[in-house]
C-alpha positions as a Markdown table, in Angstrom:
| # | Residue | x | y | z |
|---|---|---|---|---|
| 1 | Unk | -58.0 | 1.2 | -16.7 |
| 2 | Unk | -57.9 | 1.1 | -12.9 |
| 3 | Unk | -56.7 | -2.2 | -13.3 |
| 4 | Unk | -54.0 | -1.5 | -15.4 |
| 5 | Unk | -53.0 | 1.4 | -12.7 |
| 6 | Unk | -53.2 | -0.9 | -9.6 |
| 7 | Unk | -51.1 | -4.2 | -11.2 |
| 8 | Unk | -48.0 | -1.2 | -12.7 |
| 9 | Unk | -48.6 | 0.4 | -9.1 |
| 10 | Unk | -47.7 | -3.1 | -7.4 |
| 11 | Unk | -44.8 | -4.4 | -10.1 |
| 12 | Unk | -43.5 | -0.4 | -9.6 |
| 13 | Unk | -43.7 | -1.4 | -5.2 |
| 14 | Unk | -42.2 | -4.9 | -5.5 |
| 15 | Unk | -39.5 | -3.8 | -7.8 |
| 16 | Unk | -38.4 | -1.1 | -5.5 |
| 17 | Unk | -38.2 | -3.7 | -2.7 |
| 18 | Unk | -36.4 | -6.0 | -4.6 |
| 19 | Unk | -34.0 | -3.6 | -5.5 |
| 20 | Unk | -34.2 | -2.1 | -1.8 |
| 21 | Unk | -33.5 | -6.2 | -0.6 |
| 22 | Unk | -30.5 | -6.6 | -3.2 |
| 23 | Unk | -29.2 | -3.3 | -2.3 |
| 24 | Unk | -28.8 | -4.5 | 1.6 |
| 25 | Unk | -27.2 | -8.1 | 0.5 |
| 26 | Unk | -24.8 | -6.8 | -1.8 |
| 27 | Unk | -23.9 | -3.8 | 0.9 |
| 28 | Unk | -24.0 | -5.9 | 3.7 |
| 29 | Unk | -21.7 | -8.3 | 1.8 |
| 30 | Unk | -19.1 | -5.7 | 0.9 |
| 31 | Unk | -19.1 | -4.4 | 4.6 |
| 32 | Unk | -18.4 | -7.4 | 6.0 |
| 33 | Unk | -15.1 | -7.8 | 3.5 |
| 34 | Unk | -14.0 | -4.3 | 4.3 |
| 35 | Unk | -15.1 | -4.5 | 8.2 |
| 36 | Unk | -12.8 | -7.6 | 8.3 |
| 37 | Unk | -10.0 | -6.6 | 6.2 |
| 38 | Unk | -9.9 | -3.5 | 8.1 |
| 39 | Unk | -9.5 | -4.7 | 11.2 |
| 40 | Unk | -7.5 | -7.8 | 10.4 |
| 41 | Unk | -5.2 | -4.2 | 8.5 |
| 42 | Unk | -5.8 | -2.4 | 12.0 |
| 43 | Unk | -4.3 | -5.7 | 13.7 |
| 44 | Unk | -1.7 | -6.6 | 10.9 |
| 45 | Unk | -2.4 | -9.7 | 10.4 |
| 46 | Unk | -1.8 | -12.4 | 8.1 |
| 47 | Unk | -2.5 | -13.0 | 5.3 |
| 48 | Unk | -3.1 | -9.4 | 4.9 |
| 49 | Unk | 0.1 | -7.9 | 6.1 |
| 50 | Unk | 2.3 | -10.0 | 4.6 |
| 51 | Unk | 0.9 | -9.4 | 1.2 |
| 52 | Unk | 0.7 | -5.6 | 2.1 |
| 53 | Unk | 4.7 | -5.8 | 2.4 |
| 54 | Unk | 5.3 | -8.4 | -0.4 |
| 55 | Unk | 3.8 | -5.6 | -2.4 |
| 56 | Unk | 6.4 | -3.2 | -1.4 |
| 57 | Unk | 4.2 | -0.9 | 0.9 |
| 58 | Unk | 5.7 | 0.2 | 4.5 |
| 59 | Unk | 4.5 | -1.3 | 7.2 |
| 60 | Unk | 2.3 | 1.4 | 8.7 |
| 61 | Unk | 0.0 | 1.5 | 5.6 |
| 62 | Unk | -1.9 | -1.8 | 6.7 |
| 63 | Unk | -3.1 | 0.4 | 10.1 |
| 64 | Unk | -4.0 | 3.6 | 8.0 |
| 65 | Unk | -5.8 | 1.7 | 5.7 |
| 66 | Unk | -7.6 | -0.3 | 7.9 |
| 67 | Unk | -8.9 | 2.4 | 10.3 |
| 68 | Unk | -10.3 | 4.1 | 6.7 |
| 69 | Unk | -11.8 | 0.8 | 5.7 |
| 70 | Unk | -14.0 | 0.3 | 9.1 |
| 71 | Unk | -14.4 | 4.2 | 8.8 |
| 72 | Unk | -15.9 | 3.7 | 5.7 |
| 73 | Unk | -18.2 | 0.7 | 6.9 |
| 74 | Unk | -19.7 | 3.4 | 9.3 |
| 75 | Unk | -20.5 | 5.8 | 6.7 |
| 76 | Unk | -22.5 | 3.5 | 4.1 |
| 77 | Unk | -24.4 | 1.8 | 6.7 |
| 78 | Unk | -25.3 | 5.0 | 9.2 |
| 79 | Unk | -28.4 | 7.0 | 7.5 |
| 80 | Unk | -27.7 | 10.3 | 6.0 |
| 81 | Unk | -24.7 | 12.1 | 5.2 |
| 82 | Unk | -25.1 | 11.5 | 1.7 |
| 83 | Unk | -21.8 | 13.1 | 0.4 |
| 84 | Unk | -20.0 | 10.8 | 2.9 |
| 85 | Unk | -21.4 | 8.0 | 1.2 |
| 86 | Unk | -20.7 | 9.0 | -2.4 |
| 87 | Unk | -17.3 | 9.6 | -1.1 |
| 88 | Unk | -16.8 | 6.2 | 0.4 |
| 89 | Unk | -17.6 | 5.0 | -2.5 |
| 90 | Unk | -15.3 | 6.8 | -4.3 |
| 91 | Unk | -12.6 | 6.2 | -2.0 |
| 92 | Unk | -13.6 | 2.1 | -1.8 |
| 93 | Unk | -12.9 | 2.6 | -5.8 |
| 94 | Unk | -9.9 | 4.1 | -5.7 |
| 95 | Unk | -8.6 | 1.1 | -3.0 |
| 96 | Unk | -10.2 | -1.7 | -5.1 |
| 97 | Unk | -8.6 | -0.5 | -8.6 |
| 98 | Unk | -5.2 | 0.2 | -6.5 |
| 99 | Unk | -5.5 | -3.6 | -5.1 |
| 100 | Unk | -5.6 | -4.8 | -8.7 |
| 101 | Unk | -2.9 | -3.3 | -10.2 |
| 102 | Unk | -0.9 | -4.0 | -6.9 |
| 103 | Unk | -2.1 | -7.6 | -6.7 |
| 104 | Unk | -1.0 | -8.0 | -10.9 |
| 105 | Unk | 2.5 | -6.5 | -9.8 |
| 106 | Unk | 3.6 | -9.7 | -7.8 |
| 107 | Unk | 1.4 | -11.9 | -10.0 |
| 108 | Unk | -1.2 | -12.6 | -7.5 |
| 109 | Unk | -5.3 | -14.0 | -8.6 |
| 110 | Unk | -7.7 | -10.2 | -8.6 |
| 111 | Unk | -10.5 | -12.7 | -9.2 |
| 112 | Unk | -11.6 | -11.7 | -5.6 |
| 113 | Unk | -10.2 | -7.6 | -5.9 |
| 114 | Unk | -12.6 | -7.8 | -9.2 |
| 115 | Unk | -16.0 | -9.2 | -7.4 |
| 116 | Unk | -15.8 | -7.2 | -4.6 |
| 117 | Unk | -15.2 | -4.1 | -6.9 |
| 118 | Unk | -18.0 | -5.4 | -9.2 |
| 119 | Unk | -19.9 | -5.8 | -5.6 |
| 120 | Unk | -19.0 | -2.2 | -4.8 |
| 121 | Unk | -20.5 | -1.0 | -8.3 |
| 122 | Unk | -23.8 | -2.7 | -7.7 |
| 123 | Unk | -24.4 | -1.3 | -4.6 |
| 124 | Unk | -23.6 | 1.9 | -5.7 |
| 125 | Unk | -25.9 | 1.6 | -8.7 |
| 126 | Unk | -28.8 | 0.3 | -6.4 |
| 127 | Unk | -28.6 | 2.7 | -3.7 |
| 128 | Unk | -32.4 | 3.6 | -2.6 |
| 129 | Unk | -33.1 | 7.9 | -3.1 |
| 130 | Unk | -32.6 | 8.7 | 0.3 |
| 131 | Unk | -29.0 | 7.3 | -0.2 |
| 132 | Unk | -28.2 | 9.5 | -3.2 |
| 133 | Unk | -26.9 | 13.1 | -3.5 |
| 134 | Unk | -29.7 | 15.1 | -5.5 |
| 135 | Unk | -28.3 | 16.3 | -8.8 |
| 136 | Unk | -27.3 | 19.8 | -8.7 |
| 137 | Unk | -29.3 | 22.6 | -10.6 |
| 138 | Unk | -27.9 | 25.4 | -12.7 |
């Protein structure tokens, strides 16, 4: 019976590190996009700006949304603040869906919106306890 205890003890440990691993690949992956996009959005630069106004957006969007993109890179990577994080998520959401439909509107590929958004799911879904809001109690 020990047995039994000791091997489900292990698969339970080396589970939670592969998750924990995946988590910090697919996390580290999305902040790279958004800590690059940002500041290539802070920077207007091509190809970014151009498709920004192609889409019909002023100007002066590409440098809000990049200063909230790199902001955002800050708050999933620093530890703590917790509802900061659920809210960057939120907010990366919100940008990611809005890139889609924007991107469909001039008939441009959301093959890459779509993986960084499925990217963006993953690591939400495999965020480690210490990175998750504790469910409320009534």
């Amino acid at each position: 019976m020990a047995k039994i205890e000791e091997k489900q003890a292990s698969t339970f440990s080396s589970n939670s590190k592969g998750r924990l691993i995946a988590y910090w690949i697919v996390t580290g992956l999305i902040s790279l996009v958004f800590l690059n996009g940002g500041i290539n959005d802070i920077l207007k630069q091509e190809p970014y700006y151009g498709l920004l106004l192609k889409m019909g957006y002023p100007g002066y969007v590409s440098v809000i949304l990049g200063i909230w993109k790199t902001l955002g890179v800050i708050a999933l990577l620093i530890p703590g603040f917790k509802l900061l994080k659920e809210w960057t998520y939120a907010g990366y959401f919100f940008l990611l869906s809005g890139a889609v439909v924007s991107h469909l509107q001039i008939g441009d590929n959301i093959i890459f919106q779509i993986i960084i958004l499925l990217f963006l799911l993953l690591s939400w879904y495999l965020r480690p306890e210490n990175r998750k809001l504790q469910s409320l109690k009534s």
